[in-house]
C-alpha positions in Angstrom: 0.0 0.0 0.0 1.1 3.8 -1.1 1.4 6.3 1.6 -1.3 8.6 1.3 0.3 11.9 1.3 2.6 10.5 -1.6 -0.8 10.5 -3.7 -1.4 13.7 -2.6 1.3 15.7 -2.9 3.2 13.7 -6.1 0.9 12.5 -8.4 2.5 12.5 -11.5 5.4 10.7 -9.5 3.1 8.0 -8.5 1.4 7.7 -12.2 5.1 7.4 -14.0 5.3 4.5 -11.6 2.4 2.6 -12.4 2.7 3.6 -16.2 6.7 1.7 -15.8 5.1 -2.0 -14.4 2.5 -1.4 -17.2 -0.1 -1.9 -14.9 -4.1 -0.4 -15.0 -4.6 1.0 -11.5 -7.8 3.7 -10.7 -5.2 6.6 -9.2 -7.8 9.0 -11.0 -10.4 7.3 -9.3 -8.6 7.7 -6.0 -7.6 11.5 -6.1 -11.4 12.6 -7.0 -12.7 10.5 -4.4 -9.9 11.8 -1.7 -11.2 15.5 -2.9 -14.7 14.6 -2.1 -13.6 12.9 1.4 -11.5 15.8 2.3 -14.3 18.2 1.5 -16.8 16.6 3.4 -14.3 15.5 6.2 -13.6 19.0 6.9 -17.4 19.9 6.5 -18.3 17.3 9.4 -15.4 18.3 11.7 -16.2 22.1 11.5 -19.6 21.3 12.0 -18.8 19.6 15.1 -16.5 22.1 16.6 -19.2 24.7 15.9 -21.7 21.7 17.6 -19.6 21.9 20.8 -19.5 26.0 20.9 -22.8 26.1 20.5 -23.6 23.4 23.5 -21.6 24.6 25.9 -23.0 28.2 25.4 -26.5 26.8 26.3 -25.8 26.9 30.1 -24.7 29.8 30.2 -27.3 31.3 28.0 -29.9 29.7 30.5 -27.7 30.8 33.5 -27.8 34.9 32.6 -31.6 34.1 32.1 -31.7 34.8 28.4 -34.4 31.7 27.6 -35.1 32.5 24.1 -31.5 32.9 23.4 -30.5 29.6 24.4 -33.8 27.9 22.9 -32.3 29.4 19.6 -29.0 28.1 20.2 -30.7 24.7 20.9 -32.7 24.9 17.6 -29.7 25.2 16.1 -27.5 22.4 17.6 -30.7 20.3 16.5 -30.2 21.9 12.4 -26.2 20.9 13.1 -27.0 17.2 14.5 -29.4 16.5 11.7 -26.3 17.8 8.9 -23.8 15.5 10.8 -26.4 12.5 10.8 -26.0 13.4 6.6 -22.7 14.0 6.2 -21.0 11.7 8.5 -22.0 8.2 6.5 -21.2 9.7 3.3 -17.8 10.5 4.8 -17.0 6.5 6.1 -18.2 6.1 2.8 -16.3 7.6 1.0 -13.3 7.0 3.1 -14.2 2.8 2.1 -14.0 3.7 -1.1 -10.5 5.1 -0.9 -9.0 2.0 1.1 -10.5 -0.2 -1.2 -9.3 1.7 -4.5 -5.9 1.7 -2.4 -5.5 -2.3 -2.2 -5.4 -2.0 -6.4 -2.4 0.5 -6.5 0.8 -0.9 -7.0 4.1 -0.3 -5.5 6.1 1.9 -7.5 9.4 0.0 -9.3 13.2 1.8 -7.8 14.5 4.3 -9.4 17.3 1.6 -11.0 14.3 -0.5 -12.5 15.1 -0.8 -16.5 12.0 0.3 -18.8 11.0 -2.4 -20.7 7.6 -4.2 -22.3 8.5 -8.0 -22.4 11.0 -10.3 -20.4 13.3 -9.4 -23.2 14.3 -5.8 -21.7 15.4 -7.9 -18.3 18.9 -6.5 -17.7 21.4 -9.8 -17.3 23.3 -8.6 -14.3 25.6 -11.6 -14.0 26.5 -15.1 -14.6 28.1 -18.0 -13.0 29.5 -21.4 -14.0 29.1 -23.0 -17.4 26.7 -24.9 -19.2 27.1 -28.4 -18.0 24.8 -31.7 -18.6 25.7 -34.8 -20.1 27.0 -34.8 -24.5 23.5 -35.9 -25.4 21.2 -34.0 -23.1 17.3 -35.5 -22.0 15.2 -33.8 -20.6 14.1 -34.2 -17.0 10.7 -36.7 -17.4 12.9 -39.1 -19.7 15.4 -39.1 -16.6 12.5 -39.9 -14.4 10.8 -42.4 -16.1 14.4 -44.3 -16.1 15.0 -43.9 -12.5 11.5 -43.9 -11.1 11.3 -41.2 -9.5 8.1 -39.6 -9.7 4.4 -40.3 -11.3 2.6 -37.8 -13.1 -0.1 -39.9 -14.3 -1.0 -40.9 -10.8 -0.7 -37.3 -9.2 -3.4 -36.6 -11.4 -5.8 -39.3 -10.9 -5.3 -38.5 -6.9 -5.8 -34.9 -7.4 -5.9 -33.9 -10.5 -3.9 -32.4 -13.6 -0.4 -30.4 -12.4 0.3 -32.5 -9.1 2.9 -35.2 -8.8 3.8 -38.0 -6.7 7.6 -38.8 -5.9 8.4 -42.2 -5.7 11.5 -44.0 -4.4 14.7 -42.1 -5.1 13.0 -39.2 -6.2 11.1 -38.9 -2.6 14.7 -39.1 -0.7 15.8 -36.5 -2.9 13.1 -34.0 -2.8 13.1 -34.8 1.0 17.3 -33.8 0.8 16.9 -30.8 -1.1 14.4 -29.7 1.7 17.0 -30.3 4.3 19.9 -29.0 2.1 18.5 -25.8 1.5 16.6 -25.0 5.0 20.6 -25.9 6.8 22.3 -23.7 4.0 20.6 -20.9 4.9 20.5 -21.2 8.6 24.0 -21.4 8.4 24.0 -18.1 6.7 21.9 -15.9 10.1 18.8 -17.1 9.3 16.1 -18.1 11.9 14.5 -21.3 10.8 10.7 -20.7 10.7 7.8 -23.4 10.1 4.6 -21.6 9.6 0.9 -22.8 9.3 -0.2 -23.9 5.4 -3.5 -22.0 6.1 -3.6 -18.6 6.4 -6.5 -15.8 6.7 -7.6 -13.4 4.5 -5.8 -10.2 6.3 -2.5 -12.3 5.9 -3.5 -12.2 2.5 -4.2 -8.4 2.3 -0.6 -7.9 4.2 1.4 -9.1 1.5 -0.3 -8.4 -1.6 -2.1 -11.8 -2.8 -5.8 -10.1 -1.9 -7.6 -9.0 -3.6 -6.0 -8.7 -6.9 -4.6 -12.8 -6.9 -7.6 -14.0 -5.1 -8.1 -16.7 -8.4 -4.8 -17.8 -7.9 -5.6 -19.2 -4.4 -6.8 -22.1 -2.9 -9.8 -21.1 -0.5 -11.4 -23.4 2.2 -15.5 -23.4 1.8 -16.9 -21.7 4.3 -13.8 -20.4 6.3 -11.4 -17.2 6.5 -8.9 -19.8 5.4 -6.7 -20.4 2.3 -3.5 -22.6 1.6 -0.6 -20.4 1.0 0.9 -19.5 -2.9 4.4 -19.1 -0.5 5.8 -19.8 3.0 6.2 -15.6 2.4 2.5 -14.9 3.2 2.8 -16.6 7.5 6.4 -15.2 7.7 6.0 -11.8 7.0 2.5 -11.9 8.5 4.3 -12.9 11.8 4.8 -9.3 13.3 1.5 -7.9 11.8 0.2 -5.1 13.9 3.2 -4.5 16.0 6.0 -2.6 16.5 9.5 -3.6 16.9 12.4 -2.6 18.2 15.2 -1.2 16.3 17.6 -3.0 17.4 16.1 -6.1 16.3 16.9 -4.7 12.6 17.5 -6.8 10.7 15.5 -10.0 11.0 16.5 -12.4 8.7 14.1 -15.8 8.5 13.9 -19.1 6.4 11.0 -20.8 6.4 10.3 -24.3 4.4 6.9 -24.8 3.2 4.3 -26.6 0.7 3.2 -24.0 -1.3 -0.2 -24.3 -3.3 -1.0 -22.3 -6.6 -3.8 -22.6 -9.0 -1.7 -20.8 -11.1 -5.6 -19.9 -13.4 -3.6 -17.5 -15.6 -0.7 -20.2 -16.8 -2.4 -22.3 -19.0 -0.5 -23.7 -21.5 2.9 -22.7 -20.2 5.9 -25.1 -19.2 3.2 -27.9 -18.6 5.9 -30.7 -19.4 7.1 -32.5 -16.8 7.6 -30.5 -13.4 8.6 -27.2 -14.7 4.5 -26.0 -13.2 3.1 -27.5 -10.8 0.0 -26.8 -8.3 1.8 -28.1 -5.5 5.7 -27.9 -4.8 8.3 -27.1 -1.9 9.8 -24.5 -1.1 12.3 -22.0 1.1 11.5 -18.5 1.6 13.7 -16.4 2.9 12.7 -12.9 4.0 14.0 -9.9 5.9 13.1 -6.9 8.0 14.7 -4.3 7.7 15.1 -0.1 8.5 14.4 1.8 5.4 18.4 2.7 5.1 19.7 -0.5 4.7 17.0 -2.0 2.7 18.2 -2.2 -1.0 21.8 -3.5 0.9 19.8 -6.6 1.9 18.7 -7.2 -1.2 22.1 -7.9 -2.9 22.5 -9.6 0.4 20.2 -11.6 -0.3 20.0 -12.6 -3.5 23.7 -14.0 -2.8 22.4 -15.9 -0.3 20.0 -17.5 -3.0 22.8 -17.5 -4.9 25.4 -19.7 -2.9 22.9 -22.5 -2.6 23.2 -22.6 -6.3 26.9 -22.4 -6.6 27.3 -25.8 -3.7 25.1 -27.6 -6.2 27.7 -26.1 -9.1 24.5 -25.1 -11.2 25.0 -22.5 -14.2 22.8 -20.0 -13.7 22.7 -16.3 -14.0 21.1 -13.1 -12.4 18.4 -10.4 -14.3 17.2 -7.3 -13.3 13.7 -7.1 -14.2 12.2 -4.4 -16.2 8.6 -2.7 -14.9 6.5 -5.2 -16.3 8.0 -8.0 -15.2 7.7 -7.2 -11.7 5.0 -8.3 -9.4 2.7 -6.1 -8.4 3.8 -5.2 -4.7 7.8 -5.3 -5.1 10.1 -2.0 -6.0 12.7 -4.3 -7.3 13.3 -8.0 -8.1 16.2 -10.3 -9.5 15.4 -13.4 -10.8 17.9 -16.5 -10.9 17.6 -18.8 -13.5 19.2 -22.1 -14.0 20.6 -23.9 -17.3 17.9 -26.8 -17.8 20.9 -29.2 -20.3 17.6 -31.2 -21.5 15.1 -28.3 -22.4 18.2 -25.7 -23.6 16.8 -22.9 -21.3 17.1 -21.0 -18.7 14.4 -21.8 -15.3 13.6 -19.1 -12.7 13.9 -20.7 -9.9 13.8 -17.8 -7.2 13.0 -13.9 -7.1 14.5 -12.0 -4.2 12.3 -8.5 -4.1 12.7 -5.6 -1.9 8.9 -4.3 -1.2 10.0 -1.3 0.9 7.2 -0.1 3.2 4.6 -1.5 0.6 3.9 -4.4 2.4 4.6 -3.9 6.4 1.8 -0.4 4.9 0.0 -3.2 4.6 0.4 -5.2 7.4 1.0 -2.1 9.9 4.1 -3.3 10.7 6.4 -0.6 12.1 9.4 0.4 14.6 10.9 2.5 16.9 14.2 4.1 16.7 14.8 4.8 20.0 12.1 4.6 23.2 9.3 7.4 22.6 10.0 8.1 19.1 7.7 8.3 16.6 6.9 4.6 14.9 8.4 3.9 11.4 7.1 1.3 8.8 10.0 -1.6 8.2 10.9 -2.2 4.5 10.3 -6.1 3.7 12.0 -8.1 1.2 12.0 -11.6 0.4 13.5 -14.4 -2.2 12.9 -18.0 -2.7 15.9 -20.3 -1.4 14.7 -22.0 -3.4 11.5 -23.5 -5.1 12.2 -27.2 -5.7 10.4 -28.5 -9.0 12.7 -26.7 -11.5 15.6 -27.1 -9.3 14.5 -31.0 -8.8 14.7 -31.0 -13.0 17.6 -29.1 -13.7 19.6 -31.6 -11.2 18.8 -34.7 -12.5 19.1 -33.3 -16.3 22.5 -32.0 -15.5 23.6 -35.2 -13.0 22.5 -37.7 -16.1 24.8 -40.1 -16.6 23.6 -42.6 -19.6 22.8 -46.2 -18.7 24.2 -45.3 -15.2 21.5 -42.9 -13.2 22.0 -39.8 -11.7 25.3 -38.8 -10.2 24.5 -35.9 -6.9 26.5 -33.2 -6.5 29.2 -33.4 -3.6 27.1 -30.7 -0.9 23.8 -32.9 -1.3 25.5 -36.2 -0.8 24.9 -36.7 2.5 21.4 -35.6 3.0 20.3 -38.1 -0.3 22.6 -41.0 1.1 24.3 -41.5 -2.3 26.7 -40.3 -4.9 24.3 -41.4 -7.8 20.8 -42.2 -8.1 20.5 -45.6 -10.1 18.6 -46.5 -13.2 15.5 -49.1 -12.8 16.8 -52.5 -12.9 
């Protein structure tokens, strides 16, 4: 959520903004309705500070013994009660309205943001490792199939199309990469975190998902509850309504979750194999931070993404992304993609996103510099450390060895149990 007086006062500001992510948002809508609001809000509260001049006169009126003076005055208060009784619905209103108009503005993309249209204006910032995979690549269901280790076909007669069921090796490693990736980053400062896979609707409204996403969720009939798209929407919901301390700055969390998407608008895209999925694993990192150090976190961050994918010694590189490609509640985002040998492309497998205020706005999540001072919102920022499904793919694509199985990377050795993953007898 925008601050208010930023509406205000720089409008043009705030439209450039929305006109960079490419986005439709009612600002116009919002700075007629805040005129009207205003208009009438400082109707009703003159009215009632000429209410309470008139009331108290009364006794005094009746006191000196001037009677038909303070009848008047009480005609009057009556004419001003009846104008409040008007004016002072049309005000909440109005001011409903407003909120709700707010919840469809975006955030408003950093300053270093590229212009762009498409995914093609992403700016590639950097890139590590080389292409690696076996001579003959295959893609990452062929590897499957010959090392059994998951069923699509079954995933969907359990629960329909876009769910999978791992089987055998591929359950041990899904279950490593879980425990590889949740230690990683605990090792970097973060605070392992295992939230609820229901959330409510205000959790929602805190981090951006409601109500613009709302047919991307999975919603429980007849209950404030709905599974989470990320481990994001509990974690940064955790300090909702409060206020911190500053010396608590920064908080840095990992949290491991199932994450469930109905992803409505993706039909059609990457529906081989694993590459989208409706239900998948994940770490989410995310960080609190004062407003100073927030876009420091974020390379911090991103390199803690990062490392995970240099232990595994996976190519992959780092974009910038341009307006449009942004989400609707971040300022800035860099997406990490990995090499997939057996589908020749690249796979975003995390975004790490600074949100700056726009979310703890939100989520009224705020704190104070030093005892009695004045409460501040906390930026917010957060990255995936990282989703498993492409990650799952791109490792047994690159780890292929033919007629053997899969050989596993050094760092994940231990947590799988094996060096390589063999081919069905």
């Amino acid at each position: 959520m925008l601050d208010r007086q930023l509406l205000r006062e720089n409008p043009d500001f705030v439209r450039a903004g929305i006109a960079k992510k490419k986005i439709q948002a009612p600002l116009d809508e919002w700075l007629t309705t805040d005129q009207q609001w205003r208009s009438l809000n400082t109707e009703m509260e003159s009215q009632k500070a000429e209410l309470n001049r008139i009331s108290k006169s009364i006794g005094a009126l009746m006191g000196q013994g001037k009677k038909d003076e303070a009848e008047a005055a009480k005609a009057e208060t009556k004419a001003i009660k009846d104008r409040l009784e008007a004016i002072e619905p049309q005000v909440k209103d109005l001011e409903a309205v407003m909120a709700e108009m707010e919840f469809s503005l975006p955030n408003l993309p950093h300053d270093s943001v590229p212009e762009g249209v498409t995914e093609e204006d992403n700016q590639i910032v950097r890139i590590w490792g080389e292409p690696d995979g076996p001579p003959e690549a295959v893609p990452h269901w062929d590897v499957a199939d010959a090392c059994g280790l998951f069923d699509l076909a079954r995933g969907s007669k359990i629960a329909g199309s876009g769910f999978v069921v791992y089987t055998g090796w591929g359950a041990r490693l899904q279950r490593a990469l879980i425990n590889f990736m949740i230690e990683h980053q605990v090792g970097r400062g973060y605070q392992e975190i295992y939230p609820p896979y229901l959330v409510n609707s205000a959790s929602l409204y805190g981090t951006g998902q409601l109500p613009k996403f709302g047919e991307d969720l999975y919603k429980a009939n007849d209950e404030d509850l709905y599974l989470i798209p990320t481990a994001e929407v509990p974690v940064t919901n955790l300090y909702r309504d409060e206020i911190l301390d500053a010396n608590q700055l920064t908080m840095s969390m990992a949290a491991w979750s199932g994450c469930f998407r109905r992803e409505a608008g993706a039909a059609g895209k990457d529906t081989r194999g694993i590459q989208r999925v409706h239900q998948f694993d994940k770490v989410e990192l995310v960080k609190y931070t004062k407003p100073e150090d927030s876009y420091d976190e974020l390379e911090k961050l991103t390199g803690d993404a990062e490392s995970l994918l240099q232990s595994l010694g996976l190519h992959y590189r780092v974009s910038l992304l341009c307006g449009p490609e942004m989400s609707f509640s971040n300022s800035k985002c860099y997406d990490l993609e990995i090499w997939s040998p057996g589908m020749q492309k690249y796979l975003e497998v995390s975004s790490c996103s600074n949100f700056e205020a726009f979310q703890a706005r939100r989520a009224n999540i705020r704190f104070r510099r030093e005892q009695g001072a004045k409460p501040e919102f906390v930026h917010i920022l957060n990255g995936s450390g990282v989703a498993t499904p492409r990650l799952f793919a791109v490792l047994i694509e690159t780890g292929w060895v033919p007629g053997q199985g899969i050989r596993i990377p050094e760092a994940l050795r231990p947590y799988v149990g094996t060096d390589l993953i063999p081919v069905l007898a």
